[in-house]
N, C-alpha and C positions, 0 to 999 in steps of 0.2 A: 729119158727119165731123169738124168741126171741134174741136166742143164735146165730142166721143169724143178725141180726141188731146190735148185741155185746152186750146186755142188761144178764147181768146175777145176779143183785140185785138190790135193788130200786125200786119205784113204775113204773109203764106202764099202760100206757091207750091206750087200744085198740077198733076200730071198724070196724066191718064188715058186712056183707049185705047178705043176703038169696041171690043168684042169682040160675038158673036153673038145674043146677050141684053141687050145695053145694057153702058153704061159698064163700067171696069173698075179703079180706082184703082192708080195704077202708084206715085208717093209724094208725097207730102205734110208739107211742111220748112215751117218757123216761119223763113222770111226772104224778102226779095224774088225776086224773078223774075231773069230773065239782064236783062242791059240792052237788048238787044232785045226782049224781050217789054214787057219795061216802058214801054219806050216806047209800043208801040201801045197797051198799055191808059191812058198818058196821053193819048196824042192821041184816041183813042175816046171816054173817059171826062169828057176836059177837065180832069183833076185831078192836078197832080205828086203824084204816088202817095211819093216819096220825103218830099215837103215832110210831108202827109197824115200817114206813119207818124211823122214826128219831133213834131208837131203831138201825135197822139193816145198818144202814149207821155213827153210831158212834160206831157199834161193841158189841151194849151190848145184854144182853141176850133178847131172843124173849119171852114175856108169848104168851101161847099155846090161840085159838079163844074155842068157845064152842063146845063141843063133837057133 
């Protein structure tokens, strides 16, 4: 889906919906999450997701989330 919409670095926020046959993509935007979302995927992930996108979009190196 990603690489269909031309997204191949940078943050995405995506949503979709259970429907009766599996997923259902509801939309899909080229920027981060609400900041509640964000959060849980940085305390999930271990990774400030904000630091992350500023990191891979000026080139520098990525440090790795928790094992």
């Amino acid at each position: 889906m990603l690489a269909a919409a031309g997204l191949d670095s940078g943050p995405f926020h995506l949503e979709f919906a259970l429907g009766p046959t599996g997923p259902v993509l509801i939309s899909l935007h080229a920027r981060p999450a609400a900041p509640g979302a964000q959060l849980c995927v940085d305390r999930v992930s271990g990774v400030d997701s904000a630091e992350f996108a500023v990191a891979l979009l000026l080139g520098e190196p990525l440090a790795p989330g928790r094992p």
